[in-house]
C-alpha positions as CSV (number, residue, x, y, z in Angstrom):
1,X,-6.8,-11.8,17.7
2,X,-8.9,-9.3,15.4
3,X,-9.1,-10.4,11.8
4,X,-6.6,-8.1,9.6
5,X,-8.3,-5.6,7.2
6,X,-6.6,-6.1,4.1
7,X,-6.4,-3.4,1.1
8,X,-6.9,-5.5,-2.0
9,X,-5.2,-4.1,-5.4
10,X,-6.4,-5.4,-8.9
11,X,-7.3,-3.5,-12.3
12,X,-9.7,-4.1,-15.2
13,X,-9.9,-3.3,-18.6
14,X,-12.8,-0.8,-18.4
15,X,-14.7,0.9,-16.0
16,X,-17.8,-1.1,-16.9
17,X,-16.2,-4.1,-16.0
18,X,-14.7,-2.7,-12.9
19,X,-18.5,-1.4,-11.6
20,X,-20.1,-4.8,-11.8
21,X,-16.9,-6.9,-10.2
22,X,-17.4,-4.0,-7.1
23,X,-20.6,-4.8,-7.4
24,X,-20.7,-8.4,-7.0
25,X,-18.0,-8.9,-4.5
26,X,-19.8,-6.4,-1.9
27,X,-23.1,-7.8,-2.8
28,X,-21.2,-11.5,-1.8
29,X,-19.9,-10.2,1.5
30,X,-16.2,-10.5,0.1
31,X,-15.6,-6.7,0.2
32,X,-17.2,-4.1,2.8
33,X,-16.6,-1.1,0.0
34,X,-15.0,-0.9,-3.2
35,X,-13.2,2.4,-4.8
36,X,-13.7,2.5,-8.6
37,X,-10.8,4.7,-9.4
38,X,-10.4,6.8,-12.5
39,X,-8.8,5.4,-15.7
40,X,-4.8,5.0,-15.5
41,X,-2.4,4.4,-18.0
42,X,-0.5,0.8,-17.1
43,X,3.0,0.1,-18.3
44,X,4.5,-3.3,-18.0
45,X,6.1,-6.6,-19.9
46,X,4.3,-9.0,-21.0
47,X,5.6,-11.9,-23.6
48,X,9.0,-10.6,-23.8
49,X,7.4,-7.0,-24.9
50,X,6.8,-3.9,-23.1
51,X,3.1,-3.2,-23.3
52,X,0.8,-0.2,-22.3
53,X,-2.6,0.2,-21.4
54,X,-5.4,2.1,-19.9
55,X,-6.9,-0.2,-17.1
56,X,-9.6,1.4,-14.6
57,X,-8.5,0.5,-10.7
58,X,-10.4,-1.2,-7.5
59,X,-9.3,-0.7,-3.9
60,X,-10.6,-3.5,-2.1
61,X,-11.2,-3.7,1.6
62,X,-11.9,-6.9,3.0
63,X,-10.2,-9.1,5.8
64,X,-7.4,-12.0,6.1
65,X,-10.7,-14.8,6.6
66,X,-12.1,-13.6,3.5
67,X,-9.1,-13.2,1.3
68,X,-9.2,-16.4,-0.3
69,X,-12.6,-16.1,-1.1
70,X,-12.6,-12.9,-2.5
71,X,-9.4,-14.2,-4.6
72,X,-11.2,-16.9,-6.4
73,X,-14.2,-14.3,-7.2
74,X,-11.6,-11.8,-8.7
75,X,-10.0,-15.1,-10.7
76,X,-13.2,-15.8,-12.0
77,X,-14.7,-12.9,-13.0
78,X,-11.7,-11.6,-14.8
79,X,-10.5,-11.2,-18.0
80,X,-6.8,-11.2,-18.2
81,X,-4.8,-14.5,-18.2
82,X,-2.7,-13.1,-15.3
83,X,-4.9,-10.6,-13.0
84,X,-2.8,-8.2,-10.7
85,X,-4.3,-9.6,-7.5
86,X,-2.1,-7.3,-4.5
87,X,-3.1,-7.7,-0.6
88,X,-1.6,-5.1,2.1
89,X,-2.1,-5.5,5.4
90,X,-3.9,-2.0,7.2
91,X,-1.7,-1.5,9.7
92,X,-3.7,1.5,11.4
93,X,-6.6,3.0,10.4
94,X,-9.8,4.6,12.1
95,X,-10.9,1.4,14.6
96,X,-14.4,2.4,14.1
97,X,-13.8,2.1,10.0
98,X,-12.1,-1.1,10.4
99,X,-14.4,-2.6,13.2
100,X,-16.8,-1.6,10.1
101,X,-15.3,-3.6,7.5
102,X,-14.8,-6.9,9.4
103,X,-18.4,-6.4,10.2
104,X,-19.4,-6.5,6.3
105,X,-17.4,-9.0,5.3
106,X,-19.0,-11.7,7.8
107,X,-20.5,-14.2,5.7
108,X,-23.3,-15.0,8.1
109,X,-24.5,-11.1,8.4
């Protein structure tokens, strides 16, 4: 069986912090590409109080074997108490793209 290519969802407080996490999880094999998205306004609870803020948004692709990995990296690197860490499962997608992905994720390429 293939590995699964898994769309990763998390958000940082800035868009400098969100470049150099992109950076350092494709430059450590945990993520084949990275999309920095534009700024977006967040609205949630938090502490018993509804909060909003801007937070700048990364779409991860990586694979099931790498996952936990790439997890820990986003744990560590970032800089809320509670990180929104999201993983879907690609269920189609170009098989040349995907083939792609699982190919930049392997640890020993």
């Amino acid at each position: 069986m293939t590995d699964t290519v898994l769309l990763v969802l998390t958000n940082l407080p800035d868009a400098t912090r969100a470049n150099t996490l992109a950076a350092h999880l494709v430059d450590q094999r945990l993520a084949a590409c990275v999309n920095v998205l534009a700024p977006a306004t967040s609205v949630y609870r938090w502490a018993g109080a509804v909060e909003t803020a801007t937070e700048t948004p990364l779409l991860i692709k990586t694979t099931t074997a790498r996952y936990a990995a790439l997890e820990a990296a986003i744990r560590a690197a970032h800089p809320y108490e509670l990180p929104e860490i999201v993983a879907v499962p690609v269920a189609a997608g170009l098989p040349d793209y995907l083939d792609w992905v699982r190919a930049e994720v392997r640890p020993d390429a």
